[in-house]
N, CA and C atoms as a LAMMPS dump frame, in Angstrom:
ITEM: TIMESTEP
0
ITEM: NUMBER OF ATOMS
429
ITEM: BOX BOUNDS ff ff ff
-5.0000000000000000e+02 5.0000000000000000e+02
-5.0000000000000000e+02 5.0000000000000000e+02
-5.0000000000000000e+02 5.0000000000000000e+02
ITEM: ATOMS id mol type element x y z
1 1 1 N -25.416 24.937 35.086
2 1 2 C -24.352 24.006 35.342
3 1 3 C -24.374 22.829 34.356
4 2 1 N -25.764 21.929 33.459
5 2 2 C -25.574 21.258 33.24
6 2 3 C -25.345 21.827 31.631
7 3 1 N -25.398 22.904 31.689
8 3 2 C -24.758 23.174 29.76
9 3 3 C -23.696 23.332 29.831
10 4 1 N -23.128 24.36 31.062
11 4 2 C -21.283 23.922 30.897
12 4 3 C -20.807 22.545 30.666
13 5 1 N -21.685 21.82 31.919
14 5 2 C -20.799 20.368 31.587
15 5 3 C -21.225 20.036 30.354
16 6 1 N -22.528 20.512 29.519
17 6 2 C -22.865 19.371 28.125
18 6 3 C -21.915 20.038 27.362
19 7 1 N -21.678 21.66 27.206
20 7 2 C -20.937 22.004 26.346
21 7 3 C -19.228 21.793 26.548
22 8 1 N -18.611 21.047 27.654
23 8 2 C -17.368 20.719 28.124
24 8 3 C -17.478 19.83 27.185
25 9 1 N -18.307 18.592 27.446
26 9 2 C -18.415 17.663 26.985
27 9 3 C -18.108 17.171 25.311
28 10 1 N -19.552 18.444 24.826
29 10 2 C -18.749 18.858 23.092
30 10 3 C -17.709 19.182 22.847
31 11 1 N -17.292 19.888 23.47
32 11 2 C -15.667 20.762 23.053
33 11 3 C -14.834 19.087 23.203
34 12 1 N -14.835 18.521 24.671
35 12 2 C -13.809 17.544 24.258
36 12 3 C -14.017 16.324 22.677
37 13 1 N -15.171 16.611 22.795
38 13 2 C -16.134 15.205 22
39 13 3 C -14.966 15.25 20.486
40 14 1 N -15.46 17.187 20.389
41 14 2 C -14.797 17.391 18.48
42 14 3 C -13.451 17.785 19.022
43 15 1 N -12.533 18.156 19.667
44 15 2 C -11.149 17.895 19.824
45 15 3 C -10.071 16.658 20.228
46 16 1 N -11.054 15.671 20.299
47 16 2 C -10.54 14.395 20.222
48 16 3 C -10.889 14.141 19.131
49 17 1 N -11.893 14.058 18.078
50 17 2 C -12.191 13.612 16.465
51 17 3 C -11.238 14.409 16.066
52 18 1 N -10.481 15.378 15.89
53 18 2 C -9.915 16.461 14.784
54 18 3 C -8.668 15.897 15.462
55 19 1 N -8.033 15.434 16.396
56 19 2 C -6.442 14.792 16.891
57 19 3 C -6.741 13.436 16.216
58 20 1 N -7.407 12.99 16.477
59 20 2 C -7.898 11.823 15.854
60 20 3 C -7.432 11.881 14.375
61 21 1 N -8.321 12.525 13.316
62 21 2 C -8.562 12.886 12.07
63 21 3 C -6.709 12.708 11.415
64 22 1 N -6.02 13.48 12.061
65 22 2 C -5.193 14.128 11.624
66 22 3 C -3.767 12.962 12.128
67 23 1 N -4.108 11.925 12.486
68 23 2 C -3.159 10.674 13.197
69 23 3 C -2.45 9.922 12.174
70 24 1 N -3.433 9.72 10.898
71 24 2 C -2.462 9.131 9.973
72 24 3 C -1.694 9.611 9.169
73 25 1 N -0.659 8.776 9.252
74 25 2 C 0.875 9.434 8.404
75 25 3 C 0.695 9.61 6.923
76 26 1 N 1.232 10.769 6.736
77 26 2 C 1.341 11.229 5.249
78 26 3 C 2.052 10.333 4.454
79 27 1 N 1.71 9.652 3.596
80 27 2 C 2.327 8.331 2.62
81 27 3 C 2.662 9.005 1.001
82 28 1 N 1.683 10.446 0.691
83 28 2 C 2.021 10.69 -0.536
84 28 3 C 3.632 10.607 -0.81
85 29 1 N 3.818 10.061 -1.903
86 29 2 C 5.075 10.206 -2.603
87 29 3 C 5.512 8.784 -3.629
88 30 1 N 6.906 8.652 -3.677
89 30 2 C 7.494 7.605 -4.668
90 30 3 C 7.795 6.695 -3.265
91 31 1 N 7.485 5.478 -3.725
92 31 2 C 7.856 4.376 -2.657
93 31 3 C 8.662 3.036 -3.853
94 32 1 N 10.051 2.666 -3.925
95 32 2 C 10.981 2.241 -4.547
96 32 3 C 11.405 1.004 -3.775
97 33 1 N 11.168 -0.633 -4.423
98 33 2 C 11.847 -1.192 -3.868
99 33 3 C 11.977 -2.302 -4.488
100 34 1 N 12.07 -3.439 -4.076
101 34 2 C 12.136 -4.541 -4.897
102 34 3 C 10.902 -5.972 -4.434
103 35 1 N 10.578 -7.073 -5.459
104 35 2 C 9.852 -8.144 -4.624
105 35 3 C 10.489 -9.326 -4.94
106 36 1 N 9.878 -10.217 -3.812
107 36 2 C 10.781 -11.373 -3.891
108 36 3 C 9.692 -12.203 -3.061
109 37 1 N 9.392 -13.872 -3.86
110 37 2 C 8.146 -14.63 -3.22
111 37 3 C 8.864 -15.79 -4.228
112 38 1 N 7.28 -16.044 -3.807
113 38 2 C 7.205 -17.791 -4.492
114 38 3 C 5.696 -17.618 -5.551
115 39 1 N 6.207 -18.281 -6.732
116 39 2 C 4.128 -18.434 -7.559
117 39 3 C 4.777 -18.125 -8.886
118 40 1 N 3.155 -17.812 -9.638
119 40 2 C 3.235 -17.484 -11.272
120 40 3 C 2.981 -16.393 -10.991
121 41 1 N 3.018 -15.971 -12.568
122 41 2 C 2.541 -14.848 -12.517
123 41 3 C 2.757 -14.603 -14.331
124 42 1 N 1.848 -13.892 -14.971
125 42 2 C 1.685 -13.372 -16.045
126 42 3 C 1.987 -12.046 -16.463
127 43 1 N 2.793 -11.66 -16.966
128 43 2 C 3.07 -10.456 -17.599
129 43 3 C 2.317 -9.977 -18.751
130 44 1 N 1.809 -8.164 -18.511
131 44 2 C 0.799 -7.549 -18.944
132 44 3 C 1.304 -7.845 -20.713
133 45 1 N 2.5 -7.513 -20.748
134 45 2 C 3.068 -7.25 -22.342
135 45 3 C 3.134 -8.762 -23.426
136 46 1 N 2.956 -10.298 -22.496
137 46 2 C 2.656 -11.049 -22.973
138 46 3 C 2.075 -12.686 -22.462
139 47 1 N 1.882 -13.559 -23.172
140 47 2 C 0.999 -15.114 -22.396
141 47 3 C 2.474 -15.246 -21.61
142 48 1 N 3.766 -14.819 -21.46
143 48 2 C 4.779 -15.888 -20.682
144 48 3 C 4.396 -15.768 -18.957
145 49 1 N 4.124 -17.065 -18.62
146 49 2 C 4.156 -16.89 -17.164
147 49 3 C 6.065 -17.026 -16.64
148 50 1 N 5.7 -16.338 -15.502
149 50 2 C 6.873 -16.44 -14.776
150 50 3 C 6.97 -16.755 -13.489
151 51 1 N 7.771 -17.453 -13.287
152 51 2 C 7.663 -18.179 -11.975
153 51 3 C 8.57 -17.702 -11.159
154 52 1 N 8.524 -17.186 -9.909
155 52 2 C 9.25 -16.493 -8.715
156 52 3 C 9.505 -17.953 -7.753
157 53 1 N 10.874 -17.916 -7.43
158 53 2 C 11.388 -19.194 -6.573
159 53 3 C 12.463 -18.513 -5.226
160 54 1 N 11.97 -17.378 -5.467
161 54 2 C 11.966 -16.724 -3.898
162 54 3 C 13.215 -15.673 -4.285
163 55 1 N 13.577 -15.353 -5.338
164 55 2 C 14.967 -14.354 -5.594
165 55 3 C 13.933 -12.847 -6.233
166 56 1 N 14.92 -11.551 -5.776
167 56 2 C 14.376 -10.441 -6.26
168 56 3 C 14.723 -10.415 -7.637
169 57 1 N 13.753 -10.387 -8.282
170 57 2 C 13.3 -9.9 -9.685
171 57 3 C 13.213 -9.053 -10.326
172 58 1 N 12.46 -8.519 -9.545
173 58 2 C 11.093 -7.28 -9.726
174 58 3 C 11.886 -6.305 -9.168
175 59 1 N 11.831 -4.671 -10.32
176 59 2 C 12.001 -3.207 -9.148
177 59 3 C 10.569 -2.87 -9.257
178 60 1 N 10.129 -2.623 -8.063
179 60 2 C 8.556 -2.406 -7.656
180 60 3 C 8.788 -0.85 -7.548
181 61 1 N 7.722 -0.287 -7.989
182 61 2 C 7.392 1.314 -7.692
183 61 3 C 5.905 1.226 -7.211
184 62 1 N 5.923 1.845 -5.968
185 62 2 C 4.222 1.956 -5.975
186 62 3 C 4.177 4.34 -5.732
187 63 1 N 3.362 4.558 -6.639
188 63 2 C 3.375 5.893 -6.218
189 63 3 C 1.861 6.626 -6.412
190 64 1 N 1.927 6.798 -4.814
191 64 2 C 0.8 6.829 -4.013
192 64 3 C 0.323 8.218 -4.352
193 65 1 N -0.499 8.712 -5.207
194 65 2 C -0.862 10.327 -5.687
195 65 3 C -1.909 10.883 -4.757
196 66 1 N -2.387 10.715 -4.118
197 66 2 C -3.52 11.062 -3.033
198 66 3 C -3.797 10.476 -1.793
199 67 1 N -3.887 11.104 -0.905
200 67 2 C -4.188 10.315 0.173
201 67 3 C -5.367 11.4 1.253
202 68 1 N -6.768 11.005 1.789
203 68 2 C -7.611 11.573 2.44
204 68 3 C -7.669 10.813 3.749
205 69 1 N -6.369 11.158 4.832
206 69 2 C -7.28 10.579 5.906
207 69 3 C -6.594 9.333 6.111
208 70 1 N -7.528 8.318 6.405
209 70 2 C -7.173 6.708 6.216
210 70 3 C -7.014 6.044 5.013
211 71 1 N -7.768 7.187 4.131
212 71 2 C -7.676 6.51 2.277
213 71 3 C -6.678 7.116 1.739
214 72 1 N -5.757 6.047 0.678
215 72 2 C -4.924 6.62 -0.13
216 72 3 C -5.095 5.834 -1.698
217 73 1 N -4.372 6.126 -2.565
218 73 2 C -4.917 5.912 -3.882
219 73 3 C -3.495 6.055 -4.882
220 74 1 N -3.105 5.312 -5.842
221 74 2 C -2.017 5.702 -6.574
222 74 3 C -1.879 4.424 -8.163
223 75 1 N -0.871 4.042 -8.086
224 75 2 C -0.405 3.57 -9.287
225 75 3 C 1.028 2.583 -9.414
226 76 1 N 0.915 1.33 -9.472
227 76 2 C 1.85 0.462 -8.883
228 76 3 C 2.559 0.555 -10.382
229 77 1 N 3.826 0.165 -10.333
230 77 2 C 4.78 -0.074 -11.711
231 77 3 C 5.892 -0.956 -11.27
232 78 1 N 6.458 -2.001 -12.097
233 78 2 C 7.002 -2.845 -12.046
234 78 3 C 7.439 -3.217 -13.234
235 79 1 N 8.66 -3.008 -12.787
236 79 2 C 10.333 -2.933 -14.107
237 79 3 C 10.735 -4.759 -13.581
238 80 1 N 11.091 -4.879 -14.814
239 80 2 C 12.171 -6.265 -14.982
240 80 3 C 13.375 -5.426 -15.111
241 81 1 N 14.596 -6.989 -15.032
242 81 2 C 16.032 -6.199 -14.316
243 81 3 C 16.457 -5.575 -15.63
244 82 1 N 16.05 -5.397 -16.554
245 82 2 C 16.569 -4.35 -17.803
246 82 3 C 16.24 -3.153 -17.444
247 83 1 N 15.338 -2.89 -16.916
248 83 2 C 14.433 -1.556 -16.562
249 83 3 C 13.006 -1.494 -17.415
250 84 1 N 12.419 -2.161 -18.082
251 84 2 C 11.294 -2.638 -18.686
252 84 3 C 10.202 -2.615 -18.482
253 85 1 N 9.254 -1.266 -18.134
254 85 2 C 8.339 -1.267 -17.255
255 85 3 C 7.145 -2.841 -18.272
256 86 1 N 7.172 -3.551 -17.148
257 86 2 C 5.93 -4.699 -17.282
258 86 3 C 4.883 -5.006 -16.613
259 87 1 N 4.429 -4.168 -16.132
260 87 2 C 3.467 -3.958 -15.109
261 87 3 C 2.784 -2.713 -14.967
262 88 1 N 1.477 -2.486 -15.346
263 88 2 C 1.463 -0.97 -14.489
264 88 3 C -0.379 -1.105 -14.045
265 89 1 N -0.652 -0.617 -12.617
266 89 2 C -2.241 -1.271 -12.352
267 89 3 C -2.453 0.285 -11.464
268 90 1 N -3.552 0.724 -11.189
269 90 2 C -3.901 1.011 -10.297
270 90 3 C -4.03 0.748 -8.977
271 91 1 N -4.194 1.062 -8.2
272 91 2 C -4.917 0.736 -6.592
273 91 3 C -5.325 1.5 -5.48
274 92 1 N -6.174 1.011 -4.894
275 92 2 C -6.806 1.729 -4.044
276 92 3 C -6.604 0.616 -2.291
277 93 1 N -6.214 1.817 -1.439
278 93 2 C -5.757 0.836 0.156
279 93 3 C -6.179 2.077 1.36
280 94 1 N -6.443 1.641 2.394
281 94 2 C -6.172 2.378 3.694
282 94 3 C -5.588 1.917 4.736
283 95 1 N -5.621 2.959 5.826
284 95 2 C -4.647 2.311 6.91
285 95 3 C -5.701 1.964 7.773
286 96 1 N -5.445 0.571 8.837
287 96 2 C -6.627 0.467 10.026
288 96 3 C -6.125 1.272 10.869
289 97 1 N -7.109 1.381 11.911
290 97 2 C -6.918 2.745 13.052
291 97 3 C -5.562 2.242 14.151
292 98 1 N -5.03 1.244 13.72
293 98 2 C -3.406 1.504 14.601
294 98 3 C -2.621 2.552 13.808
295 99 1 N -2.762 2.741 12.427
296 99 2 C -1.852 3.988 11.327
297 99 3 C -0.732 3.496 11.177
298 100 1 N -0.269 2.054 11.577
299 100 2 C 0.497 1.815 10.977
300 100 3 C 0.431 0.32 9.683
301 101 1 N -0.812 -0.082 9.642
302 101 2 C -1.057 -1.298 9.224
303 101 3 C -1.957 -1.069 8.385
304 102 1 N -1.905 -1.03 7.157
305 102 2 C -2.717 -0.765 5.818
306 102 3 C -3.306 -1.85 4.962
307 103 1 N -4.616 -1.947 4.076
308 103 2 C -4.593 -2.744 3.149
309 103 3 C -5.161 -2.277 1.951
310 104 1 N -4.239 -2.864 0.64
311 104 2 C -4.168 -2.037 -0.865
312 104 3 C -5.218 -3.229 -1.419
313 105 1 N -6.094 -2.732 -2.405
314 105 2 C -6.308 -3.676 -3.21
315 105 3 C -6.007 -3.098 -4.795
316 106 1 N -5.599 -4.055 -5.548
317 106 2 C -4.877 -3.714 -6.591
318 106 3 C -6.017 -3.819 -7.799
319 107 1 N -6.09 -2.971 -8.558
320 107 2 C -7.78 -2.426 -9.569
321 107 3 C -8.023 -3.988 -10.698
322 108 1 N -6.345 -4.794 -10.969
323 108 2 C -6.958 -5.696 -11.912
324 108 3 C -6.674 -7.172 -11.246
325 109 1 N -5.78 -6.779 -10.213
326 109 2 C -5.959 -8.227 -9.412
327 109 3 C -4.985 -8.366 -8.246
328 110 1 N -5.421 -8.932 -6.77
329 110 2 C -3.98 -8.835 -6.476
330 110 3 C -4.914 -8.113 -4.376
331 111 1 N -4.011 -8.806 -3.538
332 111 2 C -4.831 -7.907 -2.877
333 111 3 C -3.29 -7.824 -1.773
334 112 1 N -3.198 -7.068 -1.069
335 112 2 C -1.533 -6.318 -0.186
336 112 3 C -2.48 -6.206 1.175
337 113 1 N -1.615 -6.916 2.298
338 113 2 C -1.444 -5.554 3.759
339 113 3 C -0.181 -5.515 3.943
340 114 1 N -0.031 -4.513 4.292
341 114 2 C 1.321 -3.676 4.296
342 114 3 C 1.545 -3.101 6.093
343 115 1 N 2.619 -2.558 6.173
344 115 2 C 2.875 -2.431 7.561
345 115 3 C 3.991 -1.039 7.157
346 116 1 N 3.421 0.235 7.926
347 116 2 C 4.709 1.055 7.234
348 116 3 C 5.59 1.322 8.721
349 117 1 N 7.096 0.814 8.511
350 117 2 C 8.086 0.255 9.184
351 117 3 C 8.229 1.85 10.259
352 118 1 N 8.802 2.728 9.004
353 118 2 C 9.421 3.938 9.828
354 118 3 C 8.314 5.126 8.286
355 119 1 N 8.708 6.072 8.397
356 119 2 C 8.589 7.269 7.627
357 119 3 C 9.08 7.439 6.365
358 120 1 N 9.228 5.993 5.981
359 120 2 C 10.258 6.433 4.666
360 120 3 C 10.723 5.217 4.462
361 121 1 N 10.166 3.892 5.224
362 121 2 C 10.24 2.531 4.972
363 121 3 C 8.897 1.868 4.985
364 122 1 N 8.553 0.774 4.265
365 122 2 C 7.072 0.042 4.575
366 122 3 C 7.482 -1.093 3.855
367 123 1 N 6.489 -2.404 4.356
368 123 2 C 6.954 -3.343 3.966
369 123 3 C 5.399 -3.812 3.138
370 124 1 N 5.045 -4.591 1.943
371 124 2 C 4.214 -5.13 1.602
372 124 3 C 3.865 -6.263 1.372
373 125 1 N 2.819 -6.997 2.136
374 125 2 C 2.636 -9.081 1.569
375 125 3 C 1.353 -8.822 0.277
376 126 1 N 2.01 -9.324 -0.81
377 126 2 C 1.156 -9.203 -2.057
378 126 3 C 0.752 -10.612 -1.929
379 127 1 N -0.585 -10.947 -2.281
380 127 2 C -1.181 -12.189 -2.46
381 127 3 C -2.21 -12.086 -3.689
382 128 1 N -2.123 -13.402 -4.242
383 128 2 C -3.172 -13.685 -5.258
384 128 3 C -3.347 -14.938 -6.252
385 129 1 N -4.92 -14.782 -6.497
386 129 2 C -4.855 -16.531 -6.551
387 129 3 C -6.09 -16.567 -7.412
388 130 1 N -5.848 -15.65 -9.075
389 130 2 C -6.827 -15.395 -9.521
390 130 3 C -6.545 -16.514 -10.903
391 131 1 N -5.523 -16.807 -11.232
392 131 2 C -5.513 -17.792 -12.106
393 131 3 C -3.652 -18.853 -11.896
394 132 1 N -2.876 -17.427 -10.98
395 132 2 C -1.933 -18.554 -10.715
396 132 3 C -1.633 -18.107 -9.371
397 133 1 N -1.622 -19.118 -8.344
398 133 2 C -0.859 -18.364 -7.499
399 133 3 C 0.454 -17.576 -6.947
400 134 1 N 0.278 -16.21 -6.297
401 134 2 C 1.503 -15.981 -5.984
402 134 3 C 1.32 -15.047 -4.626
403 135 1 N 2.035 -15.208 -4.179
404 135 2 C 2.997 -14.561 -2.658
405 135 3 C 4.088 -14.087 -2.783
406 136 1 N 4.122 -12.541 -3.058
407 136 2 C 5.387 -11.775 -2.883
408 136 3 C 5.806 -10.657 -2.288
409 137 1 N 6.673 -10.392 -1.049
410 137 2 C 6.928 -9.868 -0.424
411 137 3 C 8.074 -8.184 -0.932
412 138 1 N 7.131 -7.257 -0.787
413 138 2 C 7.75 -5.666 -1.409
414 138 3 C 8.563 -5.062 -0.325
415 139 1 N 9.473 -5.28 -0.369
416 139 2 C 10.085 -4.168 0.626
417 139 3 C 10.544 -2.683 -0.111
418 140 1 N 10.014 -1.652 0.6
419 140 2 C 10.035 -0.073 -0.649
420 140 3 C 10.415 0.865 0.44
421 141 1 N 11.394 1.901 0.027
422 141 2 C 11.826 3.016 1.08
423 141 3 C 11.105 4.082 0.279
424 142 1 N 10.621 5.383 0.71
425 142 2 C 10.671 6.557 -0.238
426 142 3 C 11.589 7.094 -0.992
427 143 1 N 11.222 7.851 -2.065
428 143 2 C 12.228 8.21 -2.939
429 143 3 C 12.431 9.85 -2.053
């Protein structure tokens, strides 16, 4: 009697880890949107800082190439309004165990939590305060 119940016990133990496992939402893909804050900020292609006074600027691409689980991993890009890619970084983020509330950190500076809205909407608070400050808010749908 008491190995049925120990082995009940296992069976529920690893079929709650594997429902578990399998809870966070699939994020691979193109995520397209725009940012809009307040701060400096330096562009990769030269010394001009630029200053954000709360109007969208920026077309933000973040595209997320892997994701294991709670970890995901990709490649942020950011066009000026010509289409000009001026930006391009790595990053690495996961989701906390609600699956809907994530945090990115960006490979050369820069740190995000994000909140993904619906399946195909997410919203991002970019912060950073490594030589100028800035606060800018990504709103991105999937492509």
């Amino acid at each position: 009697m008491k190995r049925i119940l120990l082995l009940s016990f296992v069976v529920c133990f690893l079929l709650t880890s594997v429902l578990l496992a399998f809870d966070y939402p699939n994020i691979i893909g193109e995520w397209i949107g725009s940012s809009y804050g307040h701060g400096n900020v330096i562009m990769d292609d030269s010394d001009e800082v630029v200053y954000y006074d709360g109007r969208g600027l920026d077309n933000v691409h973040f595209h997320i190439l892997e994701q294991e689980g709670r970890i995901f991993w990709g490649v942020k890009m950011v066009f000026n309004v010509n289409g000009d890619l001026v930006r391009e970084e790595g990053f690495s983020g996961l989701f906390k165990k609600d699956s809907n509330h994530f945090h990115i950190l960006e490979h050369h500076d820069g740190l995000c939590n994000g909140e993904l809205i619906s399946d195909n909407e997410m919203e991002i608070i970019y912060t950073e305060n490594v030589t100028y400050p800035l606060m800018l808010i990504y709103e991105l749908k999937r492509k």
